[in-house]
Structure formats: structure tokens, C-alpha cells
PDB file of N, CA, C and O in Angstrom:
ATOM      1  N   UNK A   1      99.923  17.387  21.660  1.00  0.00           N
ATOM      2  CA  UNK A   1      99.669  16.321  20.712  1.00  0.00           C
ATOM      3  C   UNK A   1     100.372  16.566  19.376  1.00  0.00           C
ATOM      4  O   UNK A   1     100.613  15.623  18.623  1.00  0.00           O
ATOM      5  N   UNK A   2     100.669  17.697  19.109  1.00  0.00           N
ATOM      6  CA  UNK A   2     101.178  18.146  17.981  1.00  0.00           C
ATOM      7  C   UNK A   2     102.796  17.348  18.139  1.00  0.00           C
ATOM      8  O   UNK A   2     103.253  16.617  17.261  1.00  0.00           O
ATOM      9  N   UNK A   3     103.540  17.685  19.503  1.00  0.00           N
ATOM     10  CA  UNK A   3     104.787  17.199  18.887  1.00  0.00           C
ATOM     11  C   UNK A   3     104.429  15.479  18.899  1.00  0.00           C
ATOM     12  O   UNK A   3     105.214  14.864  18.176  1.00  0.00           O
ATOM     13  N   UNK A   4     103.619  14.793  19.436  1.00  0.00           N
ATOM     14  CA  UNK A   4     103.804  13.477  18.943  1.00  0.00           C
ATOM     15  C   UNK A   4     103.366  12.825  17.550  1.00  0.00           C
ATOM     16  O   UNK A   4     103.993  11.827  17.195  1.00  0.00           O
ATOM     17  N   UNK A   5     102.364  13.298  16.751  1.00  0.00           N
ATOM     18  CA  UNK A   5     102.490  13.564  15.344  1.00  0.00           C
ATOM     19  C   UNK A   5     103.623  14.021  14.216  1.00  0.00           C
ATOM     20  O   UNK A   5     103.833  13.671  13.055  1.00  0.00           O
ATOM     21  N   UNK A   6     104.328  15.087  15.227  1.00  0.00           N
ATOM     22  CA  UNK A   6     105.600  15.376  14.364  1.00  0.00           C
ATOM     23  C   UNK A   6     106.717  14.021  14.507  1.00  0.00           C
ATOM     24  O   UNK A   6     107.527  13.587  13.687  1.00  0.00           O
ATOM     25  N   UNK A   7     106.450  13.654  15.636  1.00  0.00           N
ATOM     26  CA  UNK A   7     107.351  12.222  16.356  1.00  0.00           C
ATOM     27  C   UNK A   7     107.156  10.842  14.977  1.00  0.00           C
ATOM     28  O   UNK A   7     107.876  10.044  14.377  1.00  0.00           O
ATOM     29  N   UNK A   8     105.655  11.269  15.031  1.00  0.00           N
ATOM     30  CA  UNK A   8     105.309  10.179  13.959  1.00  0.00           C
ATOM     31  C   UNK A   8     105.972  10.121  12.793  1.00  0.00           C
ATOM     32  O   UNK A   8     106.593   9.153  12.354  1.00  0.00           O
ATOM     33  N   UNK A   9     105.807  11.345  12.223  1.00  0.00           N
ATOM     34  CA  UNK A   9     106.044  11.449  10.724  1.00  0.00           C
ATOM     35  C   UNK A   9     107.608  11.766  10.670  1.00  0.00           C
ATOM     36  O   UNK A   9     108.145  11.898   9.571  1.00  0.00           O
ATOM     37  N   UNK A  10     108.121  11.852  11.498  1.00  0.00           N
ATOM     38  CA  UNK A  10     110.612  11.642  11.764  1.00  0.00           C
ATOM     39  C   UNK A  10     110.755  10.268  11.626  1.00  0.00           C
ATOM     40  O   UNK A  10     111.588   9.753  10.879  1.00  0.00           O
ATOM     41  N   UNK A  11     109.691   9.439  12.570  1.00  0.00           N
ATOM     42  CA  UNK A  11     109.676   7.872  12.797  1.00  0.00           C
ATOM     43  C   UNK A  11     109.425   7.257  11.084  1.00  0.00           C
ATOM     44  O   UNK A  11     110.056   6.349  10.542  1.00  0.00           O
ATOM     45  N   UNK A  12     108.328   8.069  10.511  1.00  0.00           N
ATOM     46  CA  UNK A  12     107.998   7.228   9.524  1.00  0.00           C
ATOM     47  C   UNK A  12     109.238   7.854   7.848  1.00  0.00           C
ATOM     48  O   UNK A  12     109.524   7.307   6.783  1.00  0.00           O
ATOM     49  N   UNK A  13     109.628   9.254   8.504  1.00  0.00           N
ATOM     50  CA  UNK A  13     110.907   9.549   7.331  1.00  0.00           C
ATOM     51  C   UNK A  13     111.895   8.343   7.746  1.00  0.00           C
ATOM     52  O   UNK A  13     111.869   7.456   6.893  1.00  0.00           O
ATOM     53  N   UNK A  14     112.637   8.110   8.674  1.00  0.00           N
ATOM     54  CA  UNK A  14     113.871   7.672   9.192  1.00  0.00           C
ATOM     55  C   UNK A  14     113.477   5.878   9.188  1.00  0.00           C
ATOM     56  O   UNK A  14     114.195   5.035   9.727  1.00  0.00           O
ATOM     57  N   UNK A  15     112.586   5.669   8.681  1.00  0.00           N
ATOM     58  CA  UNK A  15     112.041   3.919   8.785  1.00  0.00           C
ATOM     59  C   UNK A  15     112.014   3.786   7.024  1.00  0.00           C
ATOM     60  O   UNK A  15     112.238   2.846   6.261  1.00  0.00           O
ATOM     61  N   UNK A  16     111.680   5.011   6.849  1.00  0.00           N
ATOM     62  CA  UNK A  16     111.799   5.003   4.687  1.00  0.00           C
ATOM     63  C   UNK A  16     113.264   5.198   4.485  1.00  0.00           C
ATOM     64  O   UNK A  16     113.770   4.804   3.435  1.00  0.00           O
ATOM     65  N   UNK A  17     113.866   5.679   5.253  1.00  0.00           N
ATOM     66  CA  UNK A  17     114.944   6.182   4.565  1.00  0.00           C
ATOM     67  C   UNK A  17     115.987   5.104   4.851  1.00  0.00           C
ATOM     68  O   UNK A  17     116.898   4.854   4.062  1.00  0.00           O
ATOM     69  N   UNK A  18     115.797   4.426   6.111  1.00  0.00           N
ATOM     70  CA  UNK A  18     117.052   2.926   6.022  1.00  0.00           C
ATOM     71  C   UNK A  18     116.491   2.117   5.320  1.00  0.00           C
ATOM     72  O   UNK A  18     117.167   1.489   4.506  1.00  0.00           O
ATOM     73  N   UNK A  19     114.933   1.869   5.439  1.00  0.00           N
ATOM     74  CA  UNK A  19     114.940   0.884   3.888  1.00  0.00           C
ATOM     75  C   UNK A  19     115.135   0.691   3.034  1.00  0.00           C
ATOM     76  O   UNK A  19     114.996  -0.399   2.481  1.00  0.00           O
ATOM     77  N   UNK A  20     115.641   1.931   2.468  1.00  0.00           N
ATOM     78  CA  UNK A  20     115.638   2.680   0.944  1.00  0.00           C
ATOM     79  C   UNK A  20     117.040   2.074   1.156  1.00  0.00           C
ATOM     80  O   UNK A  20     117.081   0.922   0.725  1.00  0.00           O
ATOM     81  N   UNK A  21     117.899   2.390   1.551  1.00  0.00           N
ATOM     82  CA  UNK A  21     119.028   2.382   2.207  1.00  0.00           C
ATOM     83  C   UNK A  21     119.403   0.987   1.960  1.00  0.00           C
ATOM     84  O   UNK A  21     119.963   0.736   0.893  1.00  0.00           O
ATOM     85  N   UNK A  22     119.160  -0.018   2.849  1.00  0.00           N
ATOM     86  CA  UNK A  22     119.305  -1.508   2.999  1.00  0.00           C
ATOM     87  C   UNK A  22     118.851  -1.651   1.342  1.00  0.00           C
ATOM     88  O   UNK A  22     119.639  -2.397   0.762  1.00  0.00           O
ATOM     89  N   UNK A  23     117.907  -1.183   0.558  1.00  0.00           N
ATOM     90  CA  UNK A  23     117.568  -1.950  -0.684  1.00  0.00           C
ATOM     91  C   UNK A  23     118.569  -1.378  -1.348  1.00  0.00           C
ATOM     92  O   UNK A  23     119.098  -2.233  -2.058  1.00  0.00           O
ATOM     93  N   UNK A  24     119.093  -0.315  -1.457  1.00  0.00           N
ATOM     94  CA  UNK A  24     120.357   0.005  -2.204  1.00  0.00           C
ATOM     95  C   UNK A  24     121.433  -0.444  -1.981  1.00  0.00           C
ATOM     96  O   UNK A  24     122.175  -0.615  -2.948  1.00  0.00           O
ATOM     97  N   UNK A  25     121.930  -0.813  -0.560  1.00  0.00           N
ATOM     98  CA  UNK A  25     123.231  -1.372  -0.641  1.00  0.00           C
ATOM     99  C   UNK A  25     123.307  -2.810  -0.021  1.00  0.00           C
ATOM    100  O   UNK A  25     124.384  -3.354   0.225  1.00  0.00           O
ATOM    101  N   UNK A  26     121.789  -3.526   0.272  1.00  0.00           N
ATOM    102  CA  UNK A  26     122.111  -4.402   0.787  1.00  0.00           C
ATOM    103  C   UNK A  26     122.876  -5.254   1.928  1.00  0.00           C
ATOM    104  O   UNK A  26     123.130  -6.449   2.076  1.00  0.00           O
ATOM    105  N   UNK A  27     123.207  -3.675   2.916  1.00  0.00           N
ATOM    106  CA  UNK A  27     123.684  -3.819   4.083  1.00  0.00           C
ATOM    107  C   UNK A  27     122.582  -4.328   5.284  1.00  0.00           C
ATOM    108  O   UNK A  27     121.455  -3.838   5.355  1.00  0.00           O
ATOM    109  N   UNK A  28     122.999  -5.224   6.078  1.00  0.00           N
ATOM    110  CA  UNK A  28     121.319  -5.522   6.668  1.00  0.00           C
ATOM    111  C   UNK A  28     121.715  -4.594   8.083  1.00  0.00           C
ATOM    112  O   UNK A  28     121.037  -4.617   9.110  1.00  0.00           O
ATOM    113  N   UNK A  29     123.130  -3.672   7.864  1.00  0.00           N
ATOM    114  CA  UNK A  29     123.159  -3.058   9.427  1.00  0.00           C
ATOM    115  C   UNK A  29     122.114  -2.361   8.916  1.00  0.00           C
ATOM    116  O   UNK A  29     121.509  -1.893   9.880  1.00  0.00           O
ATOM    117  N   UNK A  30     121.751  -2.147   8.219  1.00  0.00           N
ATOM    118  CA  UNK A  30     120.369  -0.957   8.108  1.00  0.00           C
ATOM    119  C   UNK A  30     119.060  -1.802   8.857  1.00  0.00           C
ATOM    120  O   UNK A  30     118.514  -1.404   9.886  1.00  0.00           O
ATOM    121  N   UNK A  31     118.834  -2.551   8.410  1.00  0.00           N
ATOM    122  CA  UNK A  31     117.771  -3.142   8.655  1.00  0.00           C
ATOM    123  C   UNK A  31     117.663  -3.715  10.413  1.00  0.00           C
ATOM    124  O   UNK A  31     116.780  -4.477  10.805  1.00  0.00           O
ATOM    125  N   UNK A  32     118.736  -3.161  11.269  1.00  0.00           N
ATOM    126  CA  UNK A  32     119.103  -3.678  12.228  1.00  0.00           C
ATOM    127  C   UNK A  32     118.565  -1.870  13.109  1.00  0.00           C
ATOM    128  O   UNK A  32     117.932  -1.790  14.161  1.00  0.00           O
ATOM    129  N   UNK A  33     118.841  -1.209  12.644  1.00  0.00           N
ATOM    130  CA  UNK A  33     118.713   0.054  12.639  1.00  0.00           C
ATOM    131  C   UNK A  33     117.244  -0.090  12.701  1.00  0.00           C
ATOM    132  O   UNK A  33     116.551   0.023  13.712  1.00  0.00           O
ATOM    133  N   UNK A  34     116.915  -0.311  11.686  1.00  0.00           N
ATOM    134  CA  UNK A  34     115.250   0.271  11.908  1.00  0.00           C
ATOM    135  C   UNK A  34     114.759  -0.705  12.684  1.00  0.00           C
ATOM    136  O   UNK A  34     113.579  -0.439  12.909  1.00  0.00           O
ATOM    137  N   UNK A  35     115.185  -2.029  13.372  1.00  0.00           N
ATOM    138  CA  UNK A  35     114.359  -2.456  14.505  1.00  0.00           C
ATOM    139  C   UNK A  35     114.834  -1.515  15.830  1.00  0.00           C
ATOM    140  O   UNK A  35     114.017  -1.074  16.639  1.00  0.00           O
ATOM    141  N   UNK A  36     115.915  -1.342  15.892  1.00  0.00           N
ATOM    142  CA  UNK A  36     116.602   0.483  16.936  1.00  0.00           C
ATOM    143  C   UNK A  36     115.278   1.113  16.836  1.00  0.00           C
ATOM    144  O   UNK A  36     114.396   1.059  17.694  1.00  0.00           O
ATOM    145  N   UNK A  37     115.244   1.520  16.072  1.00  0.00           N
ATOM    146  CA  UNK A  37     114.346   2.810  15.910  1.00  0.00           C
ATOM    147  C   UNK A  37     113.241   2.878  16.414  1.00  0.00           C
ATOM    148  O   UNK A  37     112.625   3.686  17.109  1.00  0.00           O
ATOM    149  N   UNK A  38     112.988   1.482  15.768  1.00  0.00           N
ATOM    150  CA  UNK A  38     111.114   1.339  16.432  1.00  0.00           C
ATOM    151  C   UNK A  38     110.804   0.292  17.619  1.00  0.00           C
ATOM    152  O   UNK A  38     109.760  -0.043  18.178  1.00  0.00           O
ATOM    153  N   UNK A  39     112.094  -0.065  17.759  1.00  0.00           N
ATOM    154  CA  UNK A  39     111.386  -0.259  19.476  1.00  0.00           C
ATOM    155  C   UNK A  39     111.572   0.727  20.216  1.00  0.00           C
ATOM    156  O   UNK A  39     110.727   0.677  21.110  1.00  0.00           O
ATOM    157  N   UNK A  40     112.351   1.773  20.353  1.00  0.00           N
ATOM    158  CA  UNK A  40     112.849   3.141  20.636  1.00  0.00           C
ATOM    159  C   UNK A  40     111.362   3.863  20.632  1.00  0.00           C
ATOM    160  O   UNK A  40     110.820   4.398  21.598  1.00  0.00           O
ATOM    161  N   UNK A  41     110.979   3.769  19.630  1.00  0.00           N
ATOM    162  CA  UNK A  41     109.501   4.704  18.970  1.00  0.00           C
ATOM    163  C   UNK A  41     108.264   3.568  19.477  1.00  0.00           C
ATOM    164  O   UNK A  41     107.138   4.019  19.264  1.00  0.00           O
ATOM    165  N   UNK A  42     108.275   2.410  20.004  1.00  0.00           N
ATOM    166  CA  UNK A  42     106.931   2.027  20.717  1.00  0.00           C
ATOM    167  C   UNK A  42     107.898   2.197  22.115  1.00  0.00           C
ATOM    168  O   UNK A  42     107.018   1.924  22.930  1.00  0.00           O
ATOM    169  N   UNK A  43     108.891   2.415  22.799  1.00  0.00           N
ATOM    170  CA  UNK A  43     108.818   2.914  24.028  1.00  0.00           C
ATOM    171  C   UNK A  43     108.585   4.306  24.280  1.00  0.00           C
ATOM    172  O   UNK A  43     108.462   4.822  25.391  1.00  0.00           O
ATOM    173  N   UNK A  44     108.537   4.836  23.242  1.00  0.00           N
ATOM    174  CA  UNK A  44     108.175   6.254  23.997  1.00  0.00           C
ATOM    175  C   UNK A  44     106.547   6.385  23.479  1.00  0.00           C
ATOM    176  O   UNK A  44     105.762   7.087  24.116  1.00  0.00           O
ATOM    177  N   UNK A  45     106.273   5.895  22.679  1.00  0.00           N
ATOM    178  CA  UNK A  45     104.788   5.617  22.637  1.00  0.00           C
ATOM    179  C   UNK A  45     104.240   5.019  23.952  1.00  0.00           C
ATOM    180  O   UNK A  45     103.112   5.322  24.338  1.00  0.00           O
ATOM    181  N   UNK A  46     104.911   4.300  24.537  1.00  0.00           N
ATOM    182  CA  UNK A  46     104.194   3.301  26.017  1.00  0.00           C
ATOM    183  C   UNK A  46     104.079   4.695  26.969  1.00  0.00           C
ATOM    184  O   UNK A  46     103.012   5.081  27.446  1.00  0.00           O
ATOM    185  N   UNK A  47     105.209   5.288  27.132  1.00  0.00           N
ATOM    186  CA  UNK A  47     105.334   6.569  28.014  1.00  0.00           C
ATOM    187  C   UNK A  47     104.711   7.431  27.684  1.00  0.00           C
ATOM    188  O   UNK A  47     104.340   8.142  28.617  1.00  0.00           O
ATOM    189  N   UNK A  48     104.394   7.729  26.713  1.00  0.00           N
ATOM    190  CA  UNK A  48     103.652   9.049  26.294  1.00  0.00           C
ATOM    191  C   UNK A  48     102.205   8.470  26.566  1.00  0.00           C
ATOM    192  O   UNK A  48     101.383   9.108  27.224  1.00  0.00           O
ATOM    193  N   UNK A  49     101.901   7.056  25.952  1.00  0.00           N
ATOM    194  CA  UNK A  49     100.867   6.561  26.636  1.00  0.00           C
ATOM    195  C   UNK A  49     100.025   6.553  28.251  1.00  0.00           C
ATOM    196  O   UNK A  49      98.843   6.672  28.572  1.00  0.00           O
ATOM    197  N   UNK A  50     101.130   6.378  28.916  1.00  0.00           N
ATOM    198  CA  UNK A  50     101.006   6.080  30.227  1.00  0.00           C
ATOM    199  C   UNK A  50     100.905   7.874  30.811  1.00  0.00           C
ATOM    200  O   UNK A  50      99.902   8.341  31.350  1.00  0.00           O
ATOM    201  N   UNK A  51     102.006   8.538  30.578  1.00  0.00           N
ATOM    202  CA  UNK A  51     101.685  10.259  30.921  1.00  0.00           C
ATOM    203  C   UNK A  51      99.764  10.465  30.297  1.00  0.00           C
ATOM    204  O   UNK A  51      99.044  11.257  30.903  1.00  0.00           O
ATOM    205  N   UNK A  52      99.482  10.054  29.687  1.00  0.00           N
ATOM    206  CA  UNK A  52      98.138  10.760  28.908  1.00  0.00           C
ATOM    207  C   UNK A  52      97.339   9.771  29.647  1.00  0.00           C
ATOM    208  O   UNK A  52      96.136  10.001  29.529  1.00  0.00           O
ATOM    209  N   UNK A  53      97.590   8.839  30.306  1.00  0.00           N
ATOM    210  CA  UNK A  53      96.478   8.297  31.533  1.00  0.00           C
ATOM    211  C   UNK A  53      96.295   8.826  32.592  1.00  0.00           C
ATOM    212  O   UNK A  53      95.218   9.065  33.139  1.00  0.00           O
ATOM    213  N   UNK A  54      97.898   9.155  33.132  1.00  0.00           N
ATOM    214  CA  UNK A  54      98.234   9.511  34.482  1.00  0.00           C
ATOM    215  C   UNK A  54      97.288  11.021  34.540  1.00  0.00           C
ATOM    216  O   UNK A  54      96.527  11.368  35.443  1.00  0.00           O
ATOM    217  N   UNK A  55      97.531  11.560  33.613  1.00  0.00           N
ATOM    218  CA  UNK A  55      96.933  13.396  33.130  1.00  0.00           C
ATOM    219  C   UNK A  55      96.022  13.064  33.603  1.00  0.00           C
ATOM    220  O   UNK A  55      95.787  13.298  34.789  1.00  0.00           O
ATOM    221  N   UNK A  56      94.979  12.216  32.585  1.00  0.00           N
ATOM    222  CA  UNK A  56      93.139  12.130  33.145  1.00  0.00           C
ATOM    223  C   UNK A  56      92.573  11.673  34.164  1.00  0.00           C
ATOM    224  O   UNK A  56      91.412  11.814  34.550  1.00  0.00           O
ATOM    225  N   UNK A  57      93.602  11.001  34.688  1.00  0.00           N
ATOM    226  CA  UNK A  57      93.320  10.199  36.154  1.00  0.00           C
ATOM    227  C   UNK A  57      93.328  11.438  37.389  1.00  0.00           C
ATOM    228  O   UNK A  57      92.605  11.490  38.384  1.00  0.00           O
ATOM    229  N   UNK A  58      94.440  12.436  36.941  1.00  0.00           N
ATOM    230  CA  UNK A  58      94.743  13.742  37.729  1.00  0.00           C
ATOM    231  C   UNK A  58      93.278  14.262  37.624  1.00  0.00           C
ATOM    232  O   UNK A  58      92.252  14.187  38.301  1.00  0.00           O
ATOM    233  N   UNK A  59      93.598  14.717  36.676  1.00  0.00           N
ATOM    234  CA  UNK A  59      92.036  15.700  36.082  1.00  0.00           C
ATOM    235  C   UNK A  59      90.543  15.414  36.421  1.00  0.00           C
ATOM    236  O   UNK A  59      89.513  16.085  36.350  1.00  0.00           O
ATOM    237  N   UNK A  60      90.885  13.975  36.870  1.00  0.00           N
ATOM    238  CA  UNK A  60      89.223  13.906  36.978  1.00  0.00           C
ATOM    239  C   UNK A  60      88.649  14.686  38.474  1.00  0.00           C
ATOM    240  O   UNK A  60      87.444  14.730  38.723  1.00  0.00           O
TER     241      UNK A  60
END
């Protein structure tokens, strides 16, 4: 669980940092970028989701 917390907080540097980005130069490839990113970051959320079902379903 630890590395998906660390997952979190790369997701939430790298989502500050093209915004910051796009507001400084007004490029919207940035802003094109951070929809990349985070549909990227809710698919591996779905998977990491789905592994942490599959686990307890094992386990029971």
C-alpha cells in the first residue's frame, strides 16, 4: 500500500507542476498532458483496484 500512496503523491507533484506550467506559459500542450496523466493514473487505479479484490476473493 505504501507504493500506491507514493503513486499518489508523483500523480499529485506532476498534475501541480504542468499546471504551474500551462499558467506560466500558456501552452495548453500542458494541459493536454495532465489529462495523459490522469487517465493513465485512474487506469492503474482500476487495476490496482481490481488486483486488491482478486487478493481477498483468494484469501477468503
Amino acid at each position: 500500500m505504501i507504493a500506491v500512496r507514493l503513486l499518489i503523491v508523483v500523480l499529485v507533484i506532476a498534475v501541480m507542476a504542468f499546471g504551474l506550467a500551462w499558467l506560466v506559459t500558456g501552452n495548453r500542450a500542458y494541459l493536454g498532458t495532465i489529462s495523459r496523466v490522469l487517465r493513465f493514473a485512474l487506469l492503474v487505479g482500476v487495476v490496482v483496484a481490481l488486483f486488491y479484490v482478486v487478493e481477498r476473493l483468494v484469501l477468503r
